[in-house]
C-alpha positions as CSV (number, residue, x, y, z in Angstrom):
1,X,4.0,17.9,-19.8
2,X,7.6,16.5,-20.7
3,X,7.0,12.2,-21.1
4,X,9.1,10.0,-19.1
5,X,11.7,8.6,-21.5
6,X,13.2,5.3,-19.4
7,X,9.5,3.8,-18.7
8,X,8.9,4.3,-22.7
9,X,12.0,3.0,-23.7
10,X,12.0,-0.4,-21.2
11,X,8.5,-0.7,-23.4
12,X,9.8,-0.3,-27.0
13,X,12.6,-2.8,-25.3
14,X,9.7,-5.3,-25.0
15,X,8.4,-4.8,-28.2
16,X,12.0,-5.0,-29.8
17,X,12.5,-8.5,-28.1
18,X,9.2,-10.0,-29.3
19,X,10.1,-8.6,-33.2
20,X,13.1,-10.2,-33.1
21,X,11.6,-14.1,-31.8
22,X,9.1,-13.3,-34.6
23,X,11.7,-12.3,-37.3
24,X,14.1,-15.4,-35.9
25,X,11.2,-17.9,-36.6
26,X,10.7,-18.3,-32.6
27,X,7.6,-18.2,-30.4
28,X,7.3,-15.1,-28.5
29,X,7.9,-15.4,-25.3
30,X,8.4,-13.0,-22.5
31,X,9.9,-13.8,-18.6
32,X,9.2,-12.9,-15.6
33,X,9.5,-13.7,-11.8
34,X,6.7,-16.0,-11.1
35,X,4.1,-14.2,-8.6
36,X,2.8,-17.8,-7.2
37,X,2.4,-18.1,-3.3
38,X,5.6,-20.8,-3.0
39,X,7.9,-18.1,-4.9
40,X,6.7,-15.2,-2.1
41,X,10.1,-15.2,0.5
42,X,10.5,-13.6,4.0
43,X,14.0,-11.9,3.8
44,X,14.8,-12.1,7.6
45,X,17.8,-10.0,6.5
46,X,16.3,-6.8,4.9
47,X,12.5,-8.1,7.4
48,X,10.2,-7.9,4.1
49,X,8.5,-10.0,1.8
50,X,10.1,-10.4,-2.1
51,X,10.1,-12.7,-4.5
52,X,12.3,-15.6,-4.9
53,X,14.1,-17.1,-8.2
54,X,11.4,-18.7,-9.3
55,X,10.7,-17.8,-12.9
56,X,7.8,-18.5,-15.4
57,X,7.3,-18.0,-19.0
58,X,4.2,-16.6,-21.4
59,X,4.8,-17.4,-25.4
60,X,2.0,-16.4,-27.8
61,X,1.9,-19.7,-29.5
62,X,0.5,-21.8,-26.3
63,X,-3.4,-22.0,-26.3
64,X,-2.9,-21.7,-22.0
65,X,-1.0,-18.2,-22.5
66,X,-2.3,-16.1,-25.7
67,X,-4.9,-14.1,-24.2
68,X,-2.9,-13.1,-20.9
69,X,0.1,-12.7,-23.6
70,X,-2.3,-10.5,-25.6
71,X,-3.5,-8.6,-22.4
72,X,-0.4,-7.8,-21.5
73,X,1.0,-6.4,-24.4
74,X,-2.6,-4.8,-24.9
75,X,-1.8,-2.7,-21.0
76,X,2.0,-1.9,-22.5
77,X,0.8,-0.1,-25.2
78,X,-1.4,1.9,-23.7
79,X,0.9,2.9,-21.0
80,X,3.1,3.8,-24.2
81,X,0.6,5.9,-25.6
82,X,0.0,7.6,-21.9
83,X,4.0,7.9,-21.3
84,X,4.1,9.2,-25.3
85,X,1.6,12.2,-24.6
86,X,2.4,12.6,-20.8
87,X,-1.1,12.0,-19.6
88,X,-2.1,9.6,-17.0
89,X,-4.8,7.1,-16.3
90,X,-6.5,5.4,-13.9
91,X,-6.7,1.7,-13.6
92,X,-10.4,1.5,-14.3
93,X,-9.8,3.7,-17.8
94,X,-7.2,1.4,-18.7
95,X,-9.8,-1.4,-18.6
96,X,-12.1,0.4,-20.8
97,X,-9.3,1.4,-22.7
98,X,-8.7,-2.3,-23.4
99,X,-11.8,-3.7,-23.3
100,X,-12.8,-4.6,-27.2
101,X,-13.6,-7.8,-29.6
102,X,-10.8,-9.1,-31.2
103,X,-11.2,-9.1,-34.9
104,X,-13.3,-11.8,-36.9
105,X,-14.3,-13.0,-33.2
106,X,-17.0,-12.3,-30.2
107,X,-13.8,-12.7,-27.5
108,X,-12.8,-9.5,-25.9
109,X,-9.1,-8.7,-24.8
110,X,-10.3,-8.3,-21.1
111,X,-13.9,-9.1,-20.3
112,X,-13.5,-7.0,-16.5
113,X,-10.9,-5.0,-14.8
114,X,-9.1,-8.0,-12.8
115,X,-7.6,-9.1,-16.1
116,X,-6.1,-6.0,-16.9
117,X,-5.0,-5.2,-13.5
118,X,-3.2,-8.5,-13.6
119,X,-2.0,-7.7,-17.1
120,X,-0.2,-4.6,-15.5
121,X,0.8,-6.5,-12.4
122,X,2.5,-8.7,-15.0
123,X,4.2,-5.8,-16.6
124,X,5.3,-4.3,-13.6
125,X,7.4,-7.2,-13.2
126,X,8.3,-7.4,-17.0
127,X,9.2,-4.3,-17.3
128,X,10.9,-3.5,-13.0
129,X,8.6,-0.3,-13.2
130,X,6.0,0.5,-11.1
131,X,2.0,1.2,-13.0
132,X,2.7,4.9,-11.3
133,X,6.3,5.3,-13.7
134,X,4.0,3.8,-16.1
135,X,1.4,6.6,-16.0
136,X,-1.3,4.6,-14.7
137,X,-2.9,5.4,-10.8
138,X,-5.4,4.1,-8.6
139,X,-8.2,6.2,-6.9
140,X,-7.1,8.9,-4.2
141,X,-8.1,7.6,-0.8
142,X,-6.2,9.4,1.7
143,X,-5.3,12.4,3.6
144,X,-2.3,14.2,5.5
145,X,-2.4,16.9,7.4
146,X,0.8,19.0,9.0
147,X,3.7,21.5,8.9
148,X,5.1,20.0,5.5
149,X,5.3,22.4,2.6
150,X,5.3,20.5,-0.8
151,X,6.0,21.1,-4.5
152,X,3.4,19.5,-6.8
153,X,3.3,19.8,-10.6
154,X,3.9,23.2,-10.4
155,X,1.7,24.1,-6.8
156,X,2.9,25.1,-3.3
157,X,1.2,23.0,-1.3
158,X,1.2,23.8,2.9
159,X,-0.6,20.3,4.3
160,X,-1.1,22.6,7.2
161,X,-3.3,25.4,5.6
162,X,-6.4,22.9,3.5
163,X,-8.9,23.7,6.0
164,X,-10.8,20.1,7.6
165,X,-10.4,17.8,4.4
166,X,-6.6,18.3,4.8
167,X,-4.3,17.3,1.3
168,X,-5.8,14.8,-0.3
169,X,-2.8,12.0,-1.2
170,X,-2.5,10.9,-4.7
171,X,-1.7,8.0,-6.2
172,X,1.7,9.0,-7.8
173,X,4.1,10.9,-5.3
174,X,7.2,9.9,-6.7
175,X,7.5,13.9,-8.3
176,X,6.4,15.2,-4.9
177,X,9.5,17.5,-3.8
178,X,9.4,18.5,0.3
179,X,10.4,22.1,0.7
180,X,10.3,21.9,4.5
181,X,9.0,19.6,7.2
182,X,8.6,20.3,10.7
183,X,8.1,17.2,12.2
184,X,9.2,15.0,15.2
185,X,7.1,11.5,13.8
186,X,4.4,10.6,11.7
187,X,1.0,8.4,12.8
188,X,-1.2,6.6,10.6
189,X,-4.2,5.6,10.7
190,X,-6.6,3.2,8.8
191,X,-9.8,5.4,9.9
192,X,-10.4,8.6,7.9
193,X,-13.2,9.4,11.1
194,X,-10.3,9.3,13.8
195,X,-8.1,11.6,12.1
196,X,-10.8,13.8,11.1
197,X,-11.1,14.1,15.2
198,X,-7.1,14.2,15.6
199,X,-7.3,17.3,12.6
200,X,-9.9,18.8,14.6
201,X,-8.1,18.7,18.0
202,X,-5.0,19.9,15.8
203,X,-3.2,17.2,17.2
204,X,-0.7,17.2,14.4
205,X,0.4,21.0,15.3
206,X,0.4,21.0,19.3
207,X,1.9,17.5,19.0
208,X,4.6,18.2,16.2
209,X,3.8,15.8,14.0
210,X,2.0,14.6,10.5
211,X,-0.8,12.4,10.7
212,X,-2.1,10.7,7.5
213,X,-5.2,8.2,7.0
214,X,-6.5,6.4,4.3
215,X,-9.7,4.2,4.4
216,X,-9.1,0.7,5.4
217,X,-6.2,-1.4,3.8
218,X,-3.5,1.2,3.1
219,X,-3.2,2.2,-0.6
220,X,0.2,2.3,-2.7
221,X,0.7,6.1,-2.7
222,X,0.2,6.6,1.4
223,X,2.4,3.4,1.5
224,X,5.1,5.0,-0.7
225,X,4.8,8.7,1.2
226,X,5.1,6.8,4.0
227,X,8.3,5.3,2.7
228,X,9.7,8.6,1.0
229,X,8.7,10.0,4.3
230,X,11.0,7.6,6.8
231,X,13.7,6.9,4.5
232,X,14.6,10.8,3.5
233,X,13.4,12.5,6.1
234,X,14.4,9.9,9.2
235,X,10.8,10.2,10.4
236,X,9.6,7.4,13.0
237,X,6.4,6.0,11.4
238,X,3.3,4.8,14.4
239,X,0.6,2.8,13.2
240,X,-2.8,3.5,14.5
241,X,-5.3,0.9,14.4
242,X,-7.8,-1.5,15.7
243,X,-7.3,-3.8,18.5
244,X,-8.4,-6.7,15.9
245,X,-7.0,-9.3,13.3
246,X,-7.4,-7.0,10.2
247,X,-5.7,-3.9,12.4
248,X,-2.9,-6.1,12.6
249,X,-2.5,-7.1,9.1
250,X,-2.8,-3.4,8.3
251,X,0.5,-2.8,10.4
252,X,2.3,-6.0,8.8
253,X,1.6,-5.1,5.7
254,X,2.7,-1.6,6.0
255,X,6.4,-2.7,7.7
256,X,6.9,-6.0,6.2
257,X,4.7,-6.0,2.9
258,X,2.3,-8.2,1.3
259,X,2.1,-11.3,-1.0
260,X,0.2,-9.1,-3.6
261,X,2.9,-6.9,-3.6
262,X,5.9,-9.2,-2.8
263,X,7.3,-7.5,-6.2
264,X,7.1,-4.1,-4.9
265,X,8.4,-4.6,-1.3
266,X,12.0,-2.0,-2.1
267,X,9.4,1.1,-2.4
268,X,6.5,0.1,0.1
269,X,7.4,-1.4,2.8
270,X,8.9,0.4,6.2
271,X,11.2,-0.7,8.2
272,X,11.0,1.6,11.1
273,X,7.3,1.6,11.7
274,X,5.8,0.8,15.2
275,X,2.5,-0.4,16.4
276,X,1.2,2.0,18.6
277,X,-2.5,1.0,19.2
278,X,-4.9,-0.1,20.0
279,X,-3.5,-2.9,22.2
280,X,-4.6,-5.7,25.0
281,X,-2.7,-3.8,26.9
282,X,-5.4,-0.6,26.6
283,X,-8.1,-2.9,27.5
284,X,-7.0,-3.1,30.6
285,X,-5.5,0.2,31.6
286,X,-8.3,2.5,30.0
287,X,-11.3,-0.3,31.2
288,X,-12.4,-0.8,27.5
289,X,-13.9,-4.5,28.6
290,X,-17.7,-3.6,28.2
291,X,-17.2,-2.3,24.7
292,X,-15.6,-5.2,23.2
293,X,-16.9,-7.3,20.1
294,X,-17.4,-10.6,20.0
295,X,-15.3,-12.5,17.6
296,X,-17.0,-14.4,14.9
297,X,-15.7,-17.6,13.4
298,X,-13.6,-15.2,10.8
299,X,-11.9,-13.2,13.2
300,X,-10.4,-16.5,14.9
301,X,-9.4,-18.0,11.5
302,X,-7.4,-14.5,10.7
303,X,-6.1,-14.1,13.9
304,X,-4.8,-18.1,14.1
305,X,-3.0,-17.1,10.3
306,X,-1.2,-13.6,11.4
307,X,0.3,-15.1,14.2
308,X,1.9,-18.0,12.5
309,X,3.7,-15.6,9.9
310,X,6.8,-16.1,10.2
311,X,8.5,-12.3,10.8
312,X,5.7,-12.6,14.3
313,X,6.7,-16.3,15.0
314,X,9.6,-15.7,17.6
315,X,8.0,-12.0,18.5
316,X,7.0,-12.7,22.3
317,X,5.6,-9.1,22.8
318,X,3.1,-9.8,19.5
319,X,2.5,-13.8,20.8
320,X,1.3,-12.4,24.2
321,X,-1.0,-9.7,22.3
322,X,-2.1,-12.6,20.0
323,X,-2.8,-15.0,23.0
324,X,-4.6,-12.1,24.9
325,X,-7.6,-11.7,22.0
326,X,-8.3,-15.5,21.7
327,X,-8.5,-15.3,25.0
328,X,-10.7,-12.1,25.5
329,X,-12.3,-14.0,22.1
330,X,-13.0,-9.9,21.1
331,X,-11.7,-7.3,19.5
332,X,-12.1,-3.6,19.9
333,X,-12.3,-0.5,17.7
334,X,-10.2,2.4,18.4
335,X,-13.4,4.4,18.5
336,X,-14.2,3.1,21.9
337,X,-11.8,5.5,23.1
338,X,-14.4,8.0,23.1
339,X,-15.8,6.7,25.7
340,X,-13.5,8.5,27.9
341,X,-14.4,11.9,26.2
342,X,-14.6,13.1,23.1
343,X,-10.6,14.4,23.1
344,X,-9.6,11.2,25.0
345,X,-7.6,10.1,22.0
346,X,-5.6,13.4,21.1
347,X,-5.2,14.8,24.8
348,X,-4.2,12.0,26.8
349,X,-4.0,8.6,25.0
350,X,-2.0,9.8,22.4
351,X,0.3,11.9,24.2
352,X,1.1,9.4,26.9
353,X,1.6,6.5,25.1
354,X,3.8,8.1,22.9
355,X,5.9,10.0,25.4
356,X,6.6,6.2,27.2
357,X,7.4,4.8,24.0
358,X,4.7,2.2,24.1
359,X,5.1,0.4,20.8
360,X,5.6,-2.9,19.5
361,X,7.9,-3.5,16.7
């Protein structure tokens, strides 16, 4: 496999920069976009998170910076050495991979994997690559099924011919090349069981469309074929998900992004997805009351927090849904669907809520 020369050569850039403070007599220092909470922005221009102009600095002669200085520089050149050999790496190998003593000392360059996940955070911005251009992926956790035919290192891939698992979605899709797609929308979910039952039904293929999943909080690859998904193929993107606070913040994280990833917001976030369920609004016309759940303390904290954020603040249509659960004081799981039938959810819910263009924005 060919290695990726820009991502190698930003890092010997690095490298470069810090021989030359050393040769000039300076401290080494390296600058970057400070990641803190009051330097996270809402653009209400472009309708994502970024970061502002805040910046912050990390020299190696500063008893407050060494190690994360030395952690970082540790994560660079191993994603050299990956980008070098053109192999990749997940984030828990890179912990091992960086996990020693230092010499003539008991301290290790990272004692667990949240320091070197930071480290790379950290280069990420240093560096205005993403860990995937710099060889280095998180676990799989996701699935697509429908009438796409792909390119993959090599493979022909038909998402609409992998039997019940359907194609599992990898970390990296930024090589991914789309032969065809036949497609009128997308819909994901953030419960692998539902679109097992939608894949089942074969929703996707009476329905025209691609439904994807991934288990829970949505992960950076579904977020970016998502992205690639809507922005080159004009592909309306519906959000599935639980009629409770953390269903919510699924779908504002997905359109508008998140503090984590304030940095990454260009490739993750998308602008044209809509919220297509569950809603208050189902409670009522599908009678769903007797299989609510009762909020517990959490739920109202979270709940009180999304709807103060400021791209929902002047929202009436998400204020009324907001008002509705502290007022029902439950939320509901899109599972209780099948309480109508087993195809409830693919025959008619879907279908009908779609075709009337019941979404919130």
């Amino acid at each position: 496999m060919k290695a990726d020369k820009k991502p190698a050569k930003k890092l010997e850039e690095l490298g470069s920069k810090l021989v030359a403070d050393i040769n000039k007599g300076k401290n080494p220092t390296i600058e970057f976009s400070s990641r803190t909470l009051s330097n996270v922005v809402y653009d209400t221009k472009t309708k994502t998170l970024g970061l502002g102009e805040k910046q912050q600095q990390r020299t190696f002669f500063n008893v407050g910076h060494a190690k994360k200085f030395l952690q970082t520089l540790e994560v660079a050149k191993i994603s050299k050495n990956l980008l070098d050999v053109g192999k990749h790496a997940s984030l828990r190998d890179v912990f091992y991979m960086a996990k020693r003593t230092m010499h003539d000392s008991s301290i290790n360059v990272v004692d667990d994997q949240v320091e070197s996940d930071k480290a790379l955070e950290d280069l990420e911005l240093i560096t205005d690559l993403s860990r995937e251009q710099l060889n280095i992926n998180a676990n799989k956790m996701g699935s697509v099924a429908g009438n796409v035919v792909i390119e993959d290192s090599g493979d022909t891939i038909n998402w609409a011919k992998l039997g019940s698992g359907g194609w599992s979605i990898p970390s990296n899709v930024e090589d991914i090349e789309f032969k065809s797609i036949k497609a009128k929308y997308v819909i994901y979910m953030e419960k692998q069981a539902v679109w097992e039952r939608l894949h089942e039904d074969k929703f996707w293929e009476k329905q025209n469309c691609l439904i994807v999943t991934s288990q829970g909080q949505t992960t950076r690859g579904i977020r970016r074929l998502l992205q690639r998904l809507s922005q080159e193929h004009d592909l309306p993107i519906y959000v599935l998900a639980d009629f409770d606070p953390w269903g919510f913040y699924i779908y504002s994280v997905l359109k508008f992004g998140s503090i984590n990833l304030a940095h990454m917001s260009d490739t993750m976030t998308l602008q044209n997805a809509r919220f297509l369920g569950v809603t208050a609004d189902d409670v009522a016309n599908y009678d769903l009351k007797k299989h609510f759940i009762k909020f517990k303390d959490v739920d109202l904290t979270r709940i009180k927090q999304i709807s103060d954020y400021d791209w929902f603040k002047k929202n009436k249509e998400w204020q009324r849904q907001f008002k509705m659960m502290k007022d029902f004081g439950a939320k509901l799981e899109i599972q209780a669907l099948s309480s109508k039938g087993i195809t409830f959810i693919s025959e008619k819910y879907l279908p009908e809520k779609i075709k009337k263009r019941e979404f919130l924005d």
